[in-house]
C-alpha angles and dihedrals in degrees: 000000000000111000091241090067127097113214103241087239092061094054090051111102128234106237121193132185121228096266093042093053086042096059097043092039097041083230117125129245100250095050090053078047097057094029081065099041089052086048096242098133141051115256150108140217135242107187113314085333121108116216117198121201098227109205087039086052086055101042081056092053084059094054097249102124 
């Protein structure tokens, strides 16, 4: 593989639901919620389901975003 190439795997996000993001984070459940409903996080939803971008979650958290 040239060395310009990404492997597909490492473009993939890691995307986390609420509960998931709140046990690895020590956040609960109802701050991520309204962090997605204000629009302060990265996600996305897939029906009534919240999907948090992990690594940008935690960029945020650094204050990088």
């Amino acid at each position: 593989m040239a060395a310009d190439k990404v492997p597909v795997v490492d473009m993939i996000p890691e995307m986390l639901t609420l509960d998931q993001t709140s046990k690895r984070s020590g956040l609960s459940y109802d701050a991520l919620r309204k962090m997605c409903l204000n629009n302060e996080i990265v996600h996305i939803r897939v029906g009534k389901k919240f999907l948090i971008n992990w690594n940008r979650f935690v960029d945020y958290l650094n204050g990088e975003m």
